[in-house]
PyMOL Python script that loads the backbone (N, CA, C, O; Angstrom):
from pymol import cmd

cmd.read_pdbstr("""\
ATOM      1  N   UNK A   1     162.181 118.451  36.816  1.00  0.00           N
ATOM      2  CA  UNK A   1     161.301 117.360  37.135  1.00  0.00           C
ATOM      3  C   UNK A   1     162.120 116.230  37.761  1.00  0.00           C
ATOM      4  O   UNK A   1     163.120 115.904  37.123  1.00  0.00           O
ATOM      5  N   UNK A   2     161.892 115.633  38.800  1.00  0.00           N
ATOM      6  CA  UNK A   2     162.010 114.555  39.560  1.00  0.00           C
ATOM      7  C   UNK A   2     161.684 113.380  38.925  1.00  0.00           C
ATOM      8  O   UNK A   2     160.543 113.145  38.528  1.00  0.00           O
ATOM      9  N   UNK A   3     162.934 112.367  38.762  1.00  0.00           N
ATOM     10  CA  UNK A   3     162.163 111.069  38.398  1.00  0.00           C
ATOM     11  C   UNK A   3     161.856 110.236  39.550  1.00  0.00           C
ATOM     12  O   UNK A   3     162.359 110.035  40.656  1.00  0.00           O
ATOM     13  N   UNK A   4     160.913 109.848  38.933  1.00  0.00           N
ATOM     14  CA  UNK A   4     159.858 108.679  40.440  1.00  0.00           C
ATOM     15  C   UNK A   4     161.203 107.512  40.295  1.00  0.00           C
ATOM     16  O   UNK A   4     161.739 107.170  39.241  1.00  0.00           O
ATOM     17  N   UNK A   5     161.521 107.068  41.608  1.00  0.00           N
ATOM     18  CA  UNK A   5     162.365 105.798  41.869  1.00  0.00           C
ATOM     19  C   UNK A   5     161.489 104.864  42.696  1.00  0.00           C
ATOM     20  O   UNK A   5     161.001 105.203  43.774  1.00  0.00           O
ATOM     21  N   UNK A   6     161.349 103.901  42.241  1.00  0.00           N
ATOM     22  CA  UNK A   6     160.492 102.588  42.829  1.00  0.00           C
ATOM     23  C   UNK A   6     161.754 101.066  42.987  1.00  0.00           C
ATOM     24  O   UNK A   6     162.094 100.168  42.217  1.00  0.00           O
ATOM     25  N   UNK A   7     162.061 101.388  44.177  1.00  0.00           N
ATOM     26  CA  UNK A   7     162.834 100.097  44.744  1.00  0.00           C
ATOM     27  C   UNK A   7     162.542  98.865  44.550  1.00  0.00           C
ATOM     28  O   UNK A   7     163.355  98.122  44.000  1.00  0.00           O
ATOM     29  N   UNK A   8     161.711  98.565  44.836  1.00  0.00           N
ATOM     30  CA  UNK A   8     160.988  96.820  45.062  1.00  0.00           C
ATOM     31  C   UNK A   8     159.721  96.684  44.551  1.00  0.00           C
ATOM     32  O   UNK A   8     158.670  96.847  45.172  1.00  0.00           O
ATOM     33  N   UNK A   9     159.893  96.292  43.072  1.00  0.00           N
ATOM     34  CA  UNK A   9     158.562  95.887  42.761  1.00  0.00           C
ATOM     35  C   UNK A   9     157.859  94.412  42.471  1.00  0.00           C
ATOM     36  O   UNK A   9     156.959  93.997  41.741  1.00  0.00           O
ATOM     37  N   UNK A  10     158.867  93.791  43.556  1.00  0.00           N
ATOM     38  CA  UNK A  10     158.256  92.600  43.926  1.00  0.00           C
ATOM     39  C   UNK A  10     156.836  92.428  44.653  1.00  0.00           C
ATOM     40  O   UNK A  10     156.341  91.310  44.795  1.00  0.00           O
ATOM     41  N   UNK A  11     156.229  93.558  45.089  1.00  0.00           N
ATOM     42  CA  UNK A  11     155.116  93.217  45.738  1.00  0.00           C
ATOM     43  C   UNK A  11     154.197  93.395  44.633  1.00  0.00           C
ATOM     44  O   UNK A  11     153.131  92.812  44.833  1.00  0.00           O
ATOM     45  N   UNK A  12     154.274  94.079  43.417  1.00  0.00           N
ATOM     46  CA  UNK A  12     153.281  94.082  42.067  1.00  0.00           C
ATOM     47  C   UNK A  12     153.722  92.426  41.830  1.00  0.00           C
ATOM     48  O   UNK A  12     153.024  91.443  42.081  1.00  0.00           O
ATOM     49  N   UNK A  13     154.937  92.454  41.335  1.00  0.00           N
ATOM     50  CA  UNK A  13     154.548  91.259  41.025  1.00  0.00           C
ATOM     51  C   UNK A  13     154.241  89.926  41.689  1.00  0.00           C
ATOM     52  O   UNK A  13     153.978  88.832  41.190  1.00  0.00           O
ATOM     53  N   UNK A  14     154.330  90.257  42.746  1.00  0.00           N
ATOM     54  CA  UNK A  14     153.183  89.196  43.485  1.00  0.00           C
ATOM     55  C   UNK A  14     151.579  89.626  43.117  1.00  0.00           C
ATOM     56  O   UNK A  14     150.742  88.841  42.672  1.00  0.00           O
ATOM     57  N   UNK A  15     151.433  90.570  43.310  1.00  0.00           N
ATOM     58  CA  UNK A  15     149.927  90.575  43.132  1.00  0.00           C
ATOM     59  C   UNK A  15     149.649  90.156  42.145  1.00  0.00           C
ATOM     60  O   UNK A  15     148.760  89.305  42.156  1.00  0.00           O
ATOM     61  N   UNK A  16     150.366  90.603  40.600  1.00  0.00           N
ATOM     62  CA  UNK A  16     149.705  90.177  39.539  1.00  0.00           C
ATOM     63  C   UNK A  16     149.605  88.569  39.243  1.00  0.00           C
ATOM     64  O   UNK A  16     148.711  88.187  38.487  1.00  0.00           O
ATOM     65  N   UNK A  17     150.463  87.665  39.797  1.00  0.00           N
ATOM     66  CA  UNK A  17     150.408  86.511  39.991  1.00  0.00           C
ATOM     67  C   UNK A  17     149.234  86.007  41.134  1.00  0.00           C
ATOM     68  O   UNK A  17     148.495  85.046  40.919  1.00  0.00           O
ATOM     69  N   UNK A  18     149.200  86.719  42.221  1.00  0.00           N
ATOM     70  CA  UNK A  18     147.982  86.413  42.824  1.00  0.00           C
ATOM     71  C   UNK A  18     146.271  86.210  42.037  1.00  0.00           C
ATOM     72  O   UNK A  18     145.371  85.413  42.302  1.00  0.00           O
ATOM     73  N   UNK A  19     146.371  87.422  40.902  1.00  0.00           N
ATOM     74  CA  UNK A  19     145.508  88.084  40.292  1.00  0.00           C
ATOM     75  C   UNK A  19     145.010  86.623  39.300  1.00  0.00           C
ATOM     76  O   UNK A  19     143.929  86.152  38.950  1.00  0.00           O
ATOM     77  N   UNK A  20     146.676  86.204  39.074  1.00  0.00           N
ATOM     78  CA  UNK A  20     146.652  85.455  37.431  1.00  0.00           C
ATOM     79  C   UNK A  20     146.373  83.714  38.165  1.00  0.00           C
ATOM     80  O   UNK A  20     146.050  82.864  37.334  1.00  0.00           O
ATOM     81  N   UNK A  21     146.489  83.289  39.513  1.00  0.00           N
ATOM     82  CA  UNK A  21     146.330  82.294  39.376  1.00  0.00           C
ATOM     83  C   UNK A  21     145.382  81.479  40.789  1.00  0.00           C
ATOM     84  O   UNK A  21     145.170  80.295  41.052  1.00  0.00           O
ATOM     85  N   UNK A  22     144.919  82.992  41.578  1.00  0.00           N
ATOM     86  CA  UNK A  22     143.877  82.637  42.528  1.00  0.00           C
ATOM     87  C   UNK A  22     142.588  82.172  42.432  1.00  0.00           C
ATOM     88  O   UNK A  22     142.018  81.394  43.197  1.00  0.00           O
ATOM     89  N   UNK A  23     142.138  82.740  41.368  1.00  0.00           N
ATOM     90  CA  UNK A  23     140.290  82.655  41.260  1.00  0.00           C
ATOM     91  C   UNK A  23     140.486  81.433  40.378  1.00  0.00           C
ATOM     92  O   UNK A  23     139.557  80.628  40.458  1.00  0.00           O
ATOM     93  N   UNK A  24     141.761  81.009  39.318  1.00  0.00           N
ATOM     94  CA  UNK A  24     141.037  79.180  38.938  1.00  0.00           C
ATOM     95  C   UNK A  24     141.248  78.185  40.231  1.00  0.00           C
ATOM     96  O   UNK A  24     140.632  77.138  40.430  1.00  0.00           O
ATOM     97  N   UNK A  25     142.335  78.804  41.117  1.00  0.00           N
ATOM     98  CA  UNK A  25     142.217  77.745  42.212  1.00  0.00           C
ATOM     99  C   UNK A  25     140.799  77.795  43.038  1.00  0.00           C
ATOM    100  O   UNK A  25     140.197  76.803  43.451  1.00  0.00           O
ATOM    101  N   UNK A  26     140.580  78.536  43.121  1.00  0.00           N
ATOM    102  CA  UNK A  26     139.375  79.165  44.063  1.00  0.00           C
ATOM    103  C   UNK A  26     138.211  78.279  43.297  1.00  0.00           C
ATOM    104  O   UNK A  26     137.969  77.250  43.928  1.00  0.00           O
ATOM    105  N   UNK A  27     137.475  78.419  42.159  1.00  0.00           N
ATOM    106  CA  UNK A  27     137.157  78.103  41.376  1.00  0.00           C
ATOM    107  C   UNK A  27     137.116  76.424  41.128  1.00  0.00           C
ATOM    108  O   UNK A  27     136.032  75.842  41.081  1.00  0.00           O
ATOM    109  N   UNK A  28     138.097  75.876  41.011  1.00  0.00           N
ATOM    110  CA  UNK A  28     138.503  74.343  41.365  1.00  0.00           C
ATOM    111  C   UNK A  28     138.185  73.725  42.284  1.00  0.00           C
ATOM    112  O   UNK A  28     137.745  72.575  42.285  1.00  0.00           O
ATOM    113  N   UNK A  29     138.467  74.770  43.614  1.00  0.00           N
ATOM    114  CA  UNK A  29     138.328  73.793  44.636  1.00  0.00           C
ATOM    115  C   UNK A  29     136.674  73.292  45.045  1.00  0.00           C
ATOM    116  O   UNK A  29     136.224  72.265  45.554  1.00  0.00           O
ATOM    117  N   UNK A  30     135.746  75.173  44.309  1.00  0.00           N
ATOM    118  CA  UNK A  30     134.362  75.075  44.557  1.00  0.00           C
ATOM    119  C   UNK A  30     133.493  74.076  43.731  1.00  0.00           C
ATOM    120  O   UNK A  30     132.402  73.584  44.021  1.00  0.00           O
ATOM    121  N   UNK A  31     134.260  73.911  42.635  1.00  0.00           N
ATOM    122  CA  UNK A  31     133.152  72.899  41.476  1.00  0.00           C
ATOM    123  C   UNK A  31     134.040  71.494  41.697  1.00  0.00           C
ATOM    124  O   UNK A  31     133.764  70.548  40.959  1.00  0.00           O
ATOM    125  N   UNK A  32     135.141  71.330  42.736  1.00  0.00           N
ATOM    126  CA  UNK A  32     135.274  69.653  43.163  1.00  0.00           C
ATOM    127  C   UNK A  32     134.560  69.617  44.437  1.00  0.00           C
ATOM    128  O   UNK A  32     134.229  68.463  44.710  1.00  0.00           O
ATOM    129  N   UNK A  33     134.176  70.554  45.386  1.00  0.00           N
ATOM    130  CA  UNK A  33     133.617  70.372  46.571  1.00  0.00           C
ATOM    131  C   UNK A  33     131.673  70.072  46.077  1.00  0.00           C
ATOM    132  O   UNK A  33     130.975  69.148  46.495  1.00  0.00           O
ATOM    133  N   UNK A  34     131.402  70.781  45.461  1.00  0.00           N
ATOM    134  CA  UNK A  34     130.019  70.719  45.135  1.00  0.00           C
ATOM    135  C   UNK A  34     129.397  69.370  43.758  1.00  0.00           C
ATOM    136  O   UNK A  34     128.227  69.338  43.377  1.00  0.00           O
ATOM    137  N   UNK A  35     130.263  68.611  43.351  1.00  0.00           N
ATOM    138  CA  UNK A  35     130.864  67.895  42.219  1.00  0.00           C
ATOM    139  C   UNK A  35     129.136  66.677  42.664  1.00  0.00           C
ATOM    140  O   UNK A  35     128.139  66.531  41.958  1.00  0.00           O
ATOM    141  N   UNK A  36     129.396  66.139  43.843  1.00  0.00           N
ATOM    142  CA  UNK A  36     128.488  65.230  44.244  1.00  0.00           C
ATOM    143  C   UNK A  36     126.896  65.692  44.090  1.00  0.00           C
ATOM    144  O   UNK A  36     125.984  65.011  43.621  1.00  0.00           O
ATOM    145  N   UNK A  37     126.824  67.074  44.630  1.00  0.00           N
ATOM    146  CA  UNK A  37     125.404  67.435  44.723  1.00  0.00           C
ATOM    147  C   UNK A  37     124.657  68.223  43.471  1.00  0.00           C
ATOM    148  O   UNK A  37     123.431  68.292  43.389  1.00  0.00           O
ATOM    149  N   UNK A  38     125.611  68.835  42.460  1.00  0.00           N
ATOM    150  CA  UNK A  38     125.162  69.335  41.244  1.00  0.00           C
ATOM    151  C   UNK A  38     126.228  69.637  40.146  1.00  0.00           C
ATOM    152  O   UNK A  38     126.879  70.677  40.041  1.00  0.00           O
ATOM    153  N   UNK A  39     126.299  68.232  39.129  1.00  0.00           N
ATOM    154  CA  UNK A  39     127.314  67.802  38.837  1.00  0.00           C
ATOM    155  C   UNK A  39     127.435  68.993  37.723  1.00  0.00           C
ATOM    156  O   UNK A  39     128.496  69.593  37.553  1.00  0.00           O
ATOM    157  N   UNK A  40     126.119  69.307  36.900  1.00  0.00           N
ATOM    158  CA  UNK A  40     126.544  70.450  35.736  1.00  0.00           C
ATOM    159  C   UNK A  40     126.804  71.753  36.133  1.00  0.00           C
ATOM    160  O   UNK A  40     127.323  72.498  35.301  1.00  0.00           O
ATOM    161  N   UNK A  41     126.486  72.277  37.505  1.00  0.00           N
ATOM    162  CA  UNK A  41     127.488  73.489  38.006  1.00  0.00           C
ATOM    163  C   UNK A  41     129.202  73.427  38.028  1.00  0.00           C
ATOM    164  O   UNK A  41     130.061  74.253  37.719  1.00  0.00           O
ATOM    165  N   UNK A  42     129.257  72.024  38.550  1.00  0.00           N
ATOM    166  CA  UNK A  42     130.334  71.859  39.158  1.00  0.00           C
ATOM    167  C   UNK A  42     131.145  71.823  37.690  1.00  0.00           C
ATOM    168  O   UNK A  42     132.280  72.279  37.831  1.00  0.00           O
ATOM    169  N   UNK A  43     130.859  71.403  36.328  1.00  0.00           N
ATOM    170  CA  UNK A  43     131.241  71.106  35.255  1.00  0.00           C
ATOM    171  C   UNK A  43     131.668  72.942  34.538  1.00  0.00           C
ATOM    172  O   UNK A  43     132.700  73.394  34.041  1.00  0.00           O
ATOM    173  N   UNK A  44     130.204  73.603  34.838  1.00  0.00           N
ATOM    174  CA  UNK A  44     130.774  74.834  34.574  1.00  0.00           C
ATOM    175  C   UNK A  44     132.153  75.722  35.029  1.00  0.00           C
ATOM    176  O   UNK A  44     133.055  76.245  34.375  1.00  0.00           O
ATOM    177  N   UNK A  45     131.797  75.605  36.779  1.00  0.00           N
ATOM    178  CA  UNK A  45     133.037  76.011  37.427  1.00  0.00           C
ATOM    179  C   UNK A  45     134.095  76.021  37.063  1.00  0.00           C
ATOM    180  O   UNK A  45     134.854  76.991  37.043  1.00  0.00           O
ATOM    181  N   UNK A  46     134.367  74.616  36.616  1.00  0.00           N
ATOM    182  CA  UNK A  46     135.468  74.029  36.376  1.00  0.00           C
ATOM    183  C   UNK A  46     136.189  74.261  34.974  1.00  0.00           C
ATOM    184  O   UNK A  46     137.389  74.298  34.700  1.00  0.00           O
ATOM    185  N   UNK A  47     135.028  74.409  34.163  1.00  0.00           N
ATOM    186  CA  UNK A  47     135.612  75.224  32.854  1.00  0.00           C
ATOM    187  C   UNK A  47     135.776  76.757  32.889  1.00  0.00           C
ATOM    188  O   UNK A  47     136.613  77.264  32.143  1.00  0.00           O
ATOM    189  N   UNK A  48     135.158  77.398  33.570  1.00  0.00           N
ATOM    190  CA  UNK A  48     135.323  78.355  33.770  1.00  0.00           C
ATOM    191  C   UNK A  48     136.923  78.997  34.596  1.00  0.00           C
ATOM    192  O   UNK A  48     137.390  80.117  34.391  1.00  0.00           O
ATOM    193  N   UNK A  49     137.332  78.275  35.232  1.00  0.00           N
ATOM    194  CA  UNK A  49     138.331  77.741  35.831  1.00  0.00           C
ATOM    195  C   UNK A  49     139.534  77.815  35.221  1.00  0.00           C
ATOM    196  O   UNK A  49     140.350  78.711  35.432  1.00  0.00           O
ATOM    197  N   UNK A  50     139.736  76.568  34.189  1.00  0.00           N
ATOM    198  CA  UNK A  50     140.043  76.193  32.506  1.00  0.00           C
ATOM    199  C   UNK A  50     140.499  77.328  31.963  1.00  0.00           C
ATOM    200  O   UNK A  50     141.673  77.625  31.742  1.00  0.00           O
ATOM    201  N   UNK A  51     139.514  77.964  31.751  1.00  0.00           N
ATOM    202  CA  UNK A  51     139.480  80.017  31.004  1.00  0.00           C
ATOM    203  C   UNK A  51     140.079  80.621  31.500  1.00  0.00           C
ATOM    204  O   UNK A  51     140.683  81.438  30.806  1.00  0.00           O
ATOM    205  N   UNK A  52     140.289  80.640  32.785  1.00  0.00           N
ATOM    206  CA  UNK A  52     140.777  81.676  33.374  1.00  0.00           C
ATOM    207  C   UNK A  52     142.158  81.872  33.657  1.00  0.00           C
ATOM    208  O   UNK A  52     142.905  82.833  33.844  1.00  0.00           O
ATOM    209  N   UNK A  53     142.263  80.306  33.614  1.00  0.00           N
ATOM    210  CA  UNK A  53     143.726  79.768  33.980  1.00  0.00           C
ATOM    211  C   UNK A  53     144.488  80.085  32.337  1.00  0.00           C
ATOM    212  O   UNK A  53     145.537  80.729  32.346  1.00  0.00           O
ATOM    213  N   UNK A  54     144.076  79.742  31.354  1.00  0.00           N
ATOM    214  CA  UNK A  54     144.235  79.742  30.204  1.00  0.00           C
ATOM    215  C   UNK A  54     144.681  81.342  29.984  1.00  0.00           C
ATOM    216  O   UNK A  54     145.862  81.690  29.976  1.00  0.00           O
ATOM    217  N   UNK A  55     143.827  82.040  29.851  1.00  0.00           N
ATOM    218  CA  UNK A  55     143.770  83.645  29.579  1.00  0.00           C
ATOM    219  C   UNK A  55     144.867  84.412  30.586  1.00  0.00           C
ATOM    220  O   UNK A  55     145.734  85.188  30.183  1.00  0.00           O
ATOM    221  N   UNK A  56     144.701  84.124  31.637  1.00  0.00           N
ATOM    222  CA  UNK A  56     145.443  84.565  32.639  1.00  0.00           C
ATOM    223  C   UNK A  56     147.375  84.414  32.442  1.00  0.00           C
ATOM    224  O   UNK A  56     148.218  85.310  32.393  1.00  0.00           O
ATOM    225  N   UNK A  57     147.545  82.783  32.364  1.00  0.00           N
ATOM    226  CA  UNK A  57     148.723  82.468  31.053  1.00  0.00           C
ATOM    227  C   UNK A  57     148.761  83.169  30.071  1.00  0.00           C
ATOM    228  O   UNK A  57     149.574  84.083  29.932  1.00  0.00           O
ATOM    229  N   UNK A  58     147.876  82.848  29.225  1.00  0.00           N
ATOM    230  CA  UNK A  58     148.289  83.579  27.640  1.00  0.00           C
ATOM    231  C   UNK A  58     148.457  85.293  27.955  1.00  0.00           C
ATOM    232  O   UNK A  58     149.508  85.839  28.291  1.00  0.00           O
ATOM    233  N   UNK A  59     147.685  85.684  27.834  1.00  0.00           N
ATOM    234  CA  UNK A  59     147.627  86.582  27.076  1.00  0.00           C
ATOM    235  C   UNK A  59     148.078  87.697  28.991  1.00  0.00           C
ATOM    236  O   UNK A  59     149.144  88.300  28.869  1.00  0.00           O
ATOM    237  N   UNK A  60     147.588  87.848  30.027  1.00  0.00           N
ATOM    238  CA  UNK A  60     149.012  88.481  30.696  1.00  0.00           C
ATOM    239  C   UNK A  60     150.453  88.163  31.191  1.00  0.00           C
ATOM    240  O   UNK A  60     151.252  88.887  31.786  1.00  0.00           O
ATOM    241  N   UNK A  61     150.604  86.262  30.577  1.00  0.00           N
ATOM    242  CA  UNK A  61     151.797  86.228  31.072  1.00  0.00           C
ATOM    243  C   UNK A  61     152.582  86.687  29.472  1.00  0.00           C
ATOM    244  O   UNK A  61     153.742  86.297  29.342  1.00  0.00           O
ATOM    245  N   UNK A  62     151.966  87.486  28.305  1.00  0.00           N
ATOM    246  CA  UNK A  62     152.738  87.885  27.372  1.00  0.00           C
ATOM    247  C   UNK A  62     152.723  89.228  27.888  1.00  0.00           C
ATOM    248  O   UNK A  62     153.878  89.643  27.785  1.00  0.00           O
ATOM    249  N   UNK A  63     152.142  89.922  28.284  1.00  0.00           N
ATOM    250  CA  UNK A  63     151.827  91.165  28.735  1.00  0.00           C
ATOM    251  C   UNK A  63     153.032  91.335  29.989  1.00  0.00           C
ATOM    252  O   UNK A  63     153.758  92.326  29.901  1.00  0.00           O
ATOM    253  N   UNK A  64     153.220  90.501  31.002  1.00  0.00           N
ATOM    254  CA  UNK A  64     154.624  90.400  31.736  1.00  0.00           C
ATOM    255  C   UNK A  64     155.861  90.421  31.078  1.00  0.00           C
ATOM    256  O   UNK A  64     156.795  91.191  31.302  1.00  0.00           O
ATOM    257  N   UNK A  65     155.789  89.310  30.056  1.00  0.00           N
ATOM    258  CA  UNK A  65     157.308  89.428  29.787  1.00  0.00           C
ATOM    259  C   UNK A  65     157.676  90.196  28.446  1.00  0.00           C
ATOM    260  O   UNK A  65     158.775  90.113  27.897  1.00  0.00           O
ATOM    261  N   UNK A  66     156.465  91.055  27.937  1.00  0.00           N
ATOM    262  CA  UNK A  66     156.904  92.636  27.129  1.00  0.00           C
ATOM    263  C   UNK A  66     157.214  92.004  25.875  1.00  0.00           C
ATOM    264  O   UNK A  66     158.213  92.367  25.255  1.00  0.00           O
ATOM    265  N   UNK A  67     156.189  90.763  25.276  1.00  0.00           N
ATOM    266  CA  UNK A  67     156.683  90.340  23.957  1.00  0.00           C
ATOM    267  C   UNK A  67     155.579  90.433  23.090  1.00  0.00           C
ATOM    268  O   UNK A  67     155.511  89.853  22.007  1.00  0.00           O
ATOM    269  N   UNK A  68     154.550  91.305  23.661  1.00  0.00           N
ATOM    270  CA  UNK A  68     153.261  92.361  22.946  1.00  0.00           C
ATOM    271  C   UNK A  68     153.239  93.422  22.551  1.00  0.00           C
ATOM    272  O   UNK A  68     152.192  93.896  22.111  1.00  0.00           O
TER     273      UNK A  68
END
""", "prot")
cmd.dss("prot")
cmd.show_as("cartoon", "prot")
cmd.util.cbc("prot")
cmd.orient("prot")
């Protein structure tokens, strides 16, 4: 049996950082752009946001550095 050799797995870990910190930005920018015209969406977004950013930290940046 052949072992699999994987050179550069810098492009995972870009993604998983893409993964872990795109959608609260994304997220942020939509519930400060819409903030004026419907303030309790924009309140959700934004916690939702909050969560994601939160979870995304916790619990896969323990899952990255293998102390689970």
């Amino acid at each position: 049996m052949v072992l699999l050799e994987i050179d550069n797995l810098a492009v995972l870990v870009y993604t998983i950082l893409f993964i872990m910190f795109a959608p609260p930005i994304i997220f942020l920018i939509i519930g400060l752009s819409i903030r004026k015209r419907n303030r309790k969406s924009s309140n959700v977004l934004m916690i939702i946001a909050l969560l994601y950013l939160t979870i995304g930290l916790g619990y896969c940046g323990l899952l990255m550095s293998g102390r689970l």
